[in-house]
C-alpha positions as CSV (number, residue, x, y, z in Angstrom):
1,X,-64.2,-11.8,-54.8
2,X,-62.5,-12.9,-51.8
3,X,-65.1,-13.4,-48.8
4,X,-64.2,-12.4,-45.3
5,X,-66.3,-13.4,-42.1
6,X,-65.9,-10.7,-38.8
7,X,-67.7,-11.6,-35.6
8,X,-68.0,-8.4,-33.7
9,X,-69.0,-4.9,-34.0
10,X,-66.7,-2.5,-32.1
11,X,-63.8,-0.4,-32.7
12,X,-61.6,-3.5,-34.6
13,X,-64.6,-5.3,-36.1
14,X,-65.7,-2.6,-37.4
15,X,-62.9,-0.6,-38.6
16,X,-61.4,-3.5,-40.1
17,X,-64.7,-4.6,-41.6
18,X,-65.1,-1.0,-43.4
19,X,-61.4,-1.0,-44.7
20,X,-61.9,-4.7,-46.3
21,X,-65.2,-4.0,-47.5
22,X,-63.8,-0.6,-49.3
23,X,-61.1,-2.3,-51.3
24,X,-63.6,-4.8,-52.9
25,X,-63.9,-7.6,-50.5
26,X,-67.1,-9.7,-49.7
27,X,-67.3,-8.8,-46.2
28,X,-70.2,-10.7,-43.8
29,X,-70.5,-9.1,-40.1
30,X,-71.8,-10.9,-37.2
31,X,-73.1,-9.0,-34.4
32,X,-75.6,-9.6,-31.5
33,X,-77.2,-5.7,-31.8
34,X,-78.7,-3.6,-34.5
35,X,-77.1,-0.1,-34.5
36,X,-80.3,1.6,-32.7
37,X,-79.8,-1.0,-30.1
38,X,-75.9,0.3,-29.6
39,X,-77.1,3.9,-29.9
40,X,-79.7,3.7,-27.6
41,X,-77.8,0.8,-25.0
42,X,-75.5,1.5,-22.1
43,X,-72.2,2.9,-22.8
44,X,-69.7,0.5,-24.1
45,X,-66.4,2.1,-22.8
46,X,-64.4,5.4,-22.1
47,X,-62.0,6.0,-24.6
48,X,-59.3,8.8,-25.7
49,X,-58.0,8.2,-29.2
50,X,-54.5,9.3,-29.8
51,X,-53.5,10.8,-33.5
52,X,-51.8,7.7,-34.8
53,X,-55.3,6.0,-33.8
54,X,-56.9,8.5,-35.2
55,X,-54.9,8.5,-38.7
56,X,-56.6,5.2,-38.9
57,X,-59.6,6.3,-39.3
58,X,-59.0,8.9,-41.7
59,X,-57.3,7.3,-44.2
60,X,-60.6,5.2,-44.5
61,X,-62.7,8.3,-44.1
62,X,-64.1,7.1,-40.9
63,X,-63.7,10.3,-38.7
64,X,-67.3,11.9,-38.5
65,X,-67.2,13.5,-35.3
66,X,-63.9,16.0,-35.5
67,X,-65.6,19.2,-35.7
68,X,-68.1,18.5,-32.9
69,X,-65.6,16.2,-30.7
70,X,-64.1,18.5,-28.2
71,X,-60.2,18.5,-28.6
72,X,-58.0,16.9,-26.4
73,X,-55.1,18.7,-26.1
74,X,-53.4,17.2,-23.2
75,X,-52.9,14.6,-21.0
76,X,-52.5,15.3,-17.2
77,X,-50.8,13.8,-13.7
78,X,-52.0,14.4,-10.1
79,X,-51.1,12.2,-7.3
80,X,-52.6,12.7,-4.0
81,X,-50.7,13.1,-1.1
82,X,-52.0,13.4,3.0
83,X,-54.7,14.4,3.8
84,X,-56.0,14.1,-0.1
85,X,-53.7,17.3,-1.3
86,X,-52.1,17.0,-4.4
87,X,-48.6,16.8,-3.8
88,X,-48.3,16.5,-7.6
89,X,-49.7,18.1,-10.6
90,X,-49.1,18.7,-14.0
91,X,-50.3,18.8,-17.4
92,X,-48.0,17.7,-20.8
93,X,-49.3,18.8,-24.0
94,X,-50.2,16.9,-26.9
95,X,-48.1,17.1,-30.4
96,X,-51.1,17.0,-32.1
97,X,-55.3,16.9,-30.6
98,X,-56.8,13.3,-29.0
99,X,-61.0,13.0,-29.4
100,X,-63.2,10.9,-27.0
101,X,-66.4,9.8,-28.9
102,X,-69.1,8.2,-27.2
103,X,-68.7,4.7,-28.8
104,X,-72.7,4.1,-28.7
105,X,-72.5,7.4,-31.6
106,X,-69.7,6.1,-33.3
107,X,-70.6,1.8,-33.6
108,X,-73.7,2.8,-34.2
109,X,-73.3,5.1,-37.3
110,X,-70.2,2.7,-38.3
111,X,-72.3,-0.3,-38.3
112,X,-75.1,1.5,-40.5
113,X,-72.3,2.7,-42.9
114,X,-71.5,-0.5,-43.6
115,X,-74.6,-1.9,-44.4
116,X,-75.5,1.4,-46.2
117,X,-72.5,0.7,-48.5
118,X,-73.9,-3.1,-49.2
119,X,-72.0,-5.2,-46.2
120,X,-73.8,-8.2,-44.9
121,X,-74.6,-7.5,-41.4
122,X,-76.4,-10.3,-39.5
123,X,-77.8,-10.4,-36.2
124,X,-77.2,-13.3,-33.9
125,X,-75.1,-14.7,-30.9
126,X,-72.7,-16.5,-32.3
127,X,-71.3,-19.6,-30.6
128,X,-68.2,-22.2,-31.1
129,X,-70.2,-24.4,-32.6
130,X,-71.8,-21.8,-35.4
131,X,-68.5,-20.6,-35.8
132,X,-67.2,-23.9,-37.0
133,X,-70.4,-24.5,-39.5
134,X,-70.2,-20.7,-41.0
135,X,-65.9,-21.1,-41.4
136,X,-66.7,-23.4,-44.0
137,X,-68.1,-20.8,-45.9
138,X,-65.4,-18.5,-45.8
139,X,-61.7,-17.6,-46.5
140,X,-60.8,-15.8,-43.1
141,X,-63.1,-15.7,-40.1
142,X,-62.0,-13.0,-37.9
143,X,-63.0,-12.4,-34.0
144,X,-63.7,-9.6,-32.8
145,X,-65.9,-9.5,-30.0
146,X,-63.8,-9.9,-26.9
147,X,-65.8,-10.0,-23.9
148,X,-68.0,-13.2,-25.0
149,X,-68.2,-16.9,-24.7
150,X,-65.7,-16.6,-28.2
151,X,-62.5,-15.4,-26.3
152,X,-62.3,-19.4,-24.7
153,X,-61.2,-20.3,-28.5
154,X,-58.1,-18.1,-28.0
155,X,-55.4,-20.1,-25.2
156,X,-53.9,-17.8,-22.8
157,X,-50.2,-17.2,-23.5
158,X,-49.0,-17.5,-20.5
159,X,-45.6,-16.2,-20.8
160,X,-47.3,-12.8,-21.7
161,X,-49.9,-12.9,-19.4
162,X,-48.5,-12.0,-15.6
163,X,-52.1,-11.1,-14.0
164,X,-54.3,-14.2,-12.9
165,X,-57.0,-11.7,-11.6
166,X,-58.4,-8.5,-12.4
167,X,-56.3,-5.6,-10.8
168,X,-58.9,-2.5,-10.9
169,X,-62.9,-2.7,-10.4
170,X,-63.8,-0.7,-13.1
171,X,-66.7,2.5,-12.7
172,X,-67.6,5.2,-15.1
173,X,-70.4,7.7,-15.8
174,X,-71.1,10.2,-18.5
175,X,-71.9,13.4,-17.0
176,X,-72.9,16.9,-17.7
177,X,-71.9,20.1,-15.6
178,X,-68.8,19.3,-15.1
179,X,-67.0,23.0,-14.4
180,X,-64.3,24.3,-16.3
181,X,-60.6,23.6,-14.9
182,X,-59.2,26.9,-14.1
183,X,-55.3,25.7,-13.8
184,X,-54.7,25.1,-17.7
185,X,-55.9,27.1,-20.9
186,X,-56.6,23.7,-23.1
187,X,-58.7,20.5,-22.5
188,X,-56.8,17.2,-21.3
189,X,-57.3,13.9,-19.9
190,X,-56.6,14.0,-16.3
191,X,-55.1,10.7,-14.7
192,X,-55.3,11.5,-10.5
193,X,-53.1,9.1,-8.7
194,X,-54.5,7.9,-5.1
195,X,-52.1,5.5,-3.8
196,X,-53.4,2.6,-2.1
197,X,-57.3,3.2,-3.8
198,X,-56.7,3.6,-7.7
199,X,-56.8,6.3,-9.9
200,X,-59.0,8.6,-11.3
201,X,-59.7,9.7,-15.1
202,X,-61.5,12.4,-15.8
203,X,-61.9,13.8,-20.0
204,X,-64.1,15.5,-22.4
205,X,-66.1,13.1,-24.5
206,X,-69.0,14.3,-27.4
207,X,-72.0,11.7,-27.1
208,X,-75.1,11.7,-28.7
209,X,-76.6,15.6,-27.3
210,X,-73.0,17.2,-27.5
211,X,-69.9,18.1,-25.5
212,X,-70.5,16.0,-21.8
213,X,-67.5,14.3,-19.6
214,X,-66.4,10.9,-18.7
215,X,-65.5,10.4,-15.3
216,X,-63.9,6.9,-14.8
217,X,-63.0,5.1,-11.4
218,X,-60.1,2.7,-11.8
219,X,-60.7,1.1,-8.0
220,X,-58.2,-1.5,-6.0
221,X,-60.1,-4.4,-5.4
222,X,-61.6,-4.9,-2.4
223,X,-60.2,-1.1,-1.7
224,X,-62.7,1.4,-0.4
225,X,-63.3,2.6,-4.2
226,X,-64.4,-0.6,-5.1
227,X,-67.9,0.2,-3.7
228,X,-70.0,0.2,-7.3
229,X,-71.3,-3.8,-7.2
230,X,-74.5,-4.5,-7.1
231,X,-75.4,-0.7,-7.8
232,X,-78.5,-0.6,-10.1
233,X,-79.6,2.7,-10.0
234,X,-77.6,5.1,-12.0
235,X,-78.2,8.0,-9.9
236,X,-76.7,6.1,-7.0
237,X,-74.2,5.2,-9.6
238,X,-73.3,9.0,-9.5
239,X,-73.5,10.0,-5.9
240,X,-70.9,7.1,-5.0
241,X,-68.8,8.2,-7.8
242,X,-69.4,12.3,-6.5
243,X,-68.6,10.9,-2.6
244,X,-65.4,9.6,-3.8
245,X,-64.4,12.2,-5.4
246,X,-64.8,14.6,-2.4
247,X,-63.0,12.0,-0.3
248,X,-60.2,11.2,-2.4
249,X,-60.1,13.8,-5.0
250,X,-61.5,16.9,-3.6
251,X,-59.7,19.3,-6.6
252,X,-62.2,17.4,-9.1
253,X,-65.3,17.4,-7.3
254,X,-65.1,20.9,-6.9
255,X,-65.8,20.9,-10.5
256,X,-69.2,19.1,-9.3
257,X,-70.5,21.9,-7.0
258,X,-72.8,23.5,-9.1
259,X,-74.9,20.4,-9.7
260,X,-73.7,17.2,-12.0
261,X,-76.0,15.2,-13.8
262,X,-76.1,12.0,-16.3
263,X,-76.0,12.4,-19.8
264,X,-79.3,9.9,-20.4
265,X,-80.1,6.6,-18.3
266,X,-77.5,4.6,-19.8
267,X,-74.9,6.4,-18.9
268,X,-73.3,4.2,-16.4
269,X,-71.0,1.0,-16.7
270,X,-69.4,-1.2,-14.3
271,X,-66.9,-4.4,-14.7
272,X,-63.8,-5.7,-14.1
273,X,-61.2,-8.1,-16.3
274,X,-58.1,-9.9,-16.2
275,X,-55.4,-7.9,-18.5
276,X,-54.7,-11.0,-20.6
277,X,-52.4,-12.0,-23.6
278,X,-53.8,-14.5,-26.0
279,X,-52.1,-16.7,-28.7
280,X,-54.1,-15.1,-32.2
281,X,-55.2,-18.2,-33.3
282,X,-58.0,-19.7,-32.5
283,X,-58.7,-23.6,-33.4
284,X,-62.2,-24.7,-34.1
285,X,-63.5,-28.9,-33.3
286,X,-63.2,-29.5,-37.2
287,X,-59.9,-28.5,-37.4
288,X,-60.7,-24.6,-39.0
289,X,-58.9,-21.8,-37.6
290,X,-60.0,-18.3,-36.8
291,X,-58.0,-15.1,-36.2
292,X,-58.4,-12.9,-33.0
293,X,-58.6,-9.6,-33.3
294,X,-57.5,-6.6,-30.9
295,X,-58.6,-7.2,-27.1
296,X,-60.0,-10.5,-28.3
297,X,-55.6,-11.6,-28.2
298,X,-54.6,-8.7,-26.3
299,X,-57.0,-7.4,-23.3
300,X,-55.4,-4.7,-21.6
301,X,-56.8,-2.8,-18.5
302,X,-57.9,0.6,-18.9
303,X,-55.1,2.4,-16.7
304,X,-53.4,3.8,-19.9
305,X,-56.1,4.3,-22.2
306,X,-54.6,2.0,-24.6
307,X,-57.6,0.0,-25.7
308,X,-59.3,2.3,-28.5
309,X,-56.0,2.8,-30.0
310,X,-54.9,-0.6,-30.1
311,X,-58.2,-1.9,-31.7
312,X,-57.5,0.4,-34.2
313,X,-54.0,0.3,-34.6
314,X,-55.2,-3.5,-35.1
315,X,-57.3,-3.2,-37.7
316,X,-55.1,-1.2,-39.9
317,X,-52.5,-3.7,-39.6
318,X,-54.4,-6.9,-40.3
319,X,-56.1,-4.5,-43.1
320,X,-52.5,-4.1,-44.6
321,X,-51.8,-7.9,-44.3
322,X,-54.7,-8.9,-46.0
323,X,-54.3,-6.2,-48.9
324,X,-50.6,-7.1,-49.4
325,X,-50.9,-11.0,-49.1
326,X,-52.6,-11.1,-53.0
327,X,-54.8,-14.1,-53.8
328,X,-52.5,-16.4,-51.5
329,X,-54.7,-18.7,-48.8
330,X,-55.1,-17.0,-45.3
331,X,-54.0,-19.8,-43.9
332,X,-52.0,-20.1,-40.2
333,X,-48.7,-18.9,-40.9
334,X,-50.7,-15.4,-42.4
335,X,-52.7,-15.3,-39.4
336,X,-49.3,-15.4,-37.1
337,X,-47.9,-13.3,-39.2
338,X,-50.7,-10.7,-39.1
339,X,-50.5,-11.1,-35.0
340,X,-47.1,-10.3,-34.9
341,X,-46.7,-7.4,-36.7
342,X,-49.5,-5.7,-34.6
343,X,-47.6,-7.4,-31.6
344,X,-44.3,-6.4,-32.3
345,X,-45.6,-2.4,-33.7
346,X,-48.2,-1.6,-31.0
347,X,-49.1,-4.6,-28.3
348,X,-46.3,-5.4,-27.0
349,X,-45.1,-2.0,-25.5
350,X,-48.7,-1.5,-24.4
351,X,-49.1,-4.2,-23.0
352,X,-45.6,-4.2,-20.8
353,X,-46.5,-0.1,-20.2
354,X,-50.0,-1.0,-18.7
355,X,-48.9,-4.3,-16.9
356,X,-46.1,-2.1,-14.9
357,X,-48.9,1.1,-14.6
358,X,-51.1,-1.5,-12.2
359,X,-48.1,-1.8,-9.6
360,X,-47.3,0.7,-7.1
361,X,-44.8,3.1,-9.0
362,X,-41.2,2.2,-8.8
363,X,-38.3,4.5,-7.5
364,X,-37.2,5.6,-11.2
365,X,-40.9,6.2,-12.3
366,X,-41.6,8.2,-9.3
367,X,-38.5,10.6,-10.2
368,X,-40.3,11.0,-13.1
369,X,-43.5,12.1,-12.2
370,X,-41.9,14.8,-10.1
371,X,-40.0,16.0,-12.9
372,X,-43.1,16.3,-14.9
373,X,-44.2,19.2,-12.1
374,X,-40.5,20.9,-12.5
375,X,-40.1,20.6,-16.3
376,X,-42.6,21.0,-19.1
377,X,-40.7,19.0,-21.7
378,X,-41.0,15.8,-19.3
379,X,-44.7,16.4,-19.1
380,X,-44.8,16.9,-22.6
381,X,-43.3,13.6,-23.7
382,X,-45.1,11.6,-21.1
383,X,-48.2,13.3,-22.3
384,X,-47.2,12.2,-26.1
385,X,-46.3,8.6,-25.2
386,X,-50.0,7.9,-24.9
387,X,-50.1,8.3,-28.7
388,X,-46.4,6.9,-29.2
389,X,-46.1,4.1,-26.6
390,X,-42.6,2.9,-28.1
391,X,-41.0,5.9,-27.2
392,X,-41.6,4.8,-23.4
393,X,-38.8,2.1,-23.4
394,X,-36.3,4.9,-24.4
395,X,-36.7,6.6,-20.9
396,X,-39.6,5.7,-18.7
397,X,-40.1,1.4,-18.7
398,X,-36.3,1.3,-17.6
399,X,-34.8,2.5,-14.5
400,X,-31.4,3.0,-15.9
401,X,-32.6,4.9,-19.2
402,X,-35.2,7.0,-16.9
403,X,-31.7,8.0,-14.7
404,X,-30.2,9.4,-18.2
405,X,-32.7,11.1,-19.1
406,X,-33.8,12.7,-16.1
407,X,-29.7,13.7,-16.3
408,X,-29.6,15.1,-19.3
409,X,-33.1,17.6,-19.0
410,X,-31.3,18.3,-15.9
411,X,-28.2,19.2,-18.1
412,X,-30.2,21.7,-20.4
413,X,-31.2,23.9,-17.7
């Protein structure tokens, strides 16, 4: 039995760790919490999970949560305009439903899951040098815990990597009371453009109680919505969030008028990162080498709501590798290999779609987002590129294919 070592509970570390464990691998996980530790901790993220993420799941009978999850059905675009009026607005609809689940229900149950089913789980931080003593002991180390001390193993490819410093200050809350929208008939992620300040997200999540909303500030740094450092207090957490709403966003907080509250005391998160490309292979003093995993090698921001679904997309495809490599050593020219078919299938267009999303819209994007408000099927396949990213470099990445296409919906009426 083949033994396989995964540093990091998440979305990728734990997917992966459940697909490898459920095709007869000796599987060990590393991670610094139990699961009532995650389930009872501060959120980890905001998240909307497209259906091609989601197929992930499935296929390894991971998706718990679809019958209580409320459906996404859409994906939607305001930008603000003087005088904070919406000067557009639209909603595309989905091919097929997204889910938000709080990631403190879903780790949690994941990580029991695998232990229930007879996984190693240990607790403990887990440092360069451990890493390098417990490789020893193992065929393929995998990392998957991005944010931590780990991440310094992977160099930053630099060619990849255009940002030298975060580009949003980062702010979300969990709420309930949230009213219903009264401009659309289905559910939807709502993206609200304020040039100059950031952006706003608003969706339907199911944590821990039931049905509740994430509201997530995506703030220019050093803007006037970067106001949430140093903020301990969750409530105040909330009123800033609520004030800038009314100031920048008025249209969602009048959702907020009949009274908004947290979902629990944990419901609050703050940070900020540098959207960063790493090579996938990490080298260890004694001359071991360890595969990253999802935002471990490829840390995008937020903005498109691409992180859930690459960490999954992730997993599935280093789950393929190592099923179809055989008995074969996992050595470095498997671990590039398993990089770049994730790179060339999911990162890279995710990556390139998020980097340009951070700058200040360009002429041929902005023709877009106008057509979105004039023309459903525009609205609909920007909504449906959050799940199919590739389809953006036939008509929105490049000016002259965004021209064409605007052309030819104008040429059907």
């Amino acid at each position: 039995m083949r033994r396989i070592l995964i540093v990091g509970a998440g979305q990728s570390g734990l997917q992966l760790a459940l697909g490898v464990q459920s095709h007869g691998y000796d599987v060990t996980l590393l991670t610094d919490r139990t699961a009532q530790e995650v389930r009872d901790g501060r959120v980890l993220s905001t998240q909307c999970m497209f259906d091609s993420a989601l197929r992930t799941e499935r296929a390894l009978g991971l998706d718990r949560w679809a019958e209580q999850a409320p459906r996404i059905e859409g994906v939607g675009v305001s930008v603000s305009g003087p005088e904070s009026a919406r000067v557009i607005d639209w909603v595309g609809q989905l091919g097929a439903y997204a889910q938000s689940v709080d990631q403190r229900l879903k780790m949690s149950a994941w990580l029991e899951l695998f232990a229930e089913r007879g996984g190693r789980v240990e607790l403990r931080q887990v440092s360069a040098a451990d890493l390098e003593h417990l490789a020893r002991s193992y065929e393929l180390v995998l990392v998957a815990a991005g944010k931590g001390s780990l991440a310094s193993l992977f160099e930053r490819d630099e060619e990849r990597s255009p940002y030298t410093r975060p580009q949003r200050a980062l702010a979300a809350s969990y709420v309930y009371g949230l009213a219903p929208r009264p401009e659309h008939d289905f559910p939807a992620v709502r993206c609200n453009v304020v040039p100059g300040i950031g952006e706003l997200f608003v969706m339907p999540v199911l944590t821990a109680a039931g049905p509740c909303d994430a509201v997530l500030w995506e703030a220019v740094p050093g803007g006037p919505a970067d106001a949430f450092d140093g903020l301990r207090d969750p409530a105040e957490h909330l009123r800033v969030t609520l004030e800038l709403m009314k100031t920048f966003t008025p249209w969602e907080h009048d959702r907020a008028r009949s009274g908004v509250e947290l979902t629990d005391s944990g419901a609050t998160l703050v940070g900020r990162f540098t959207p960063t490309v790493r090579r996938p292979i990490g080298e260890l003093p004694g001359g071991e080498s360890v595969l990253g995993v999802a935002d471990v090698v490829v840390t995008n921001d937020p903005i498109t709501g691409q992180g859930s679904n690459n960490a999954a997309k992730c997993a599935a495809a280093y789950l393929e590798a190592i099923l179809t490599h055989g008995d074969k050593p996992f050595d470095r020219d498997f671990q590039q290999a398993a990089f770049d078919r994730f790179w060339t299938t999911c990162g890279r267009v995710t990556t390139a779609w998020t980097n340009a999303m951070l700058m200040p819209p360009p002429p041929h994007v902005l023709d877009l987002l106008v057509a979105g408000g004039q023309v459903p099927a525009v609205a609909d396949r920007f909504a449906n590129s959050f799940d199919g990213p590739a389809d953006l470099e036939e008509w929105f990445l490049d000016p002259g294919k965004a021209e064409a296409y605007l052309a030819s919906v104008a040429s059907q009426g």
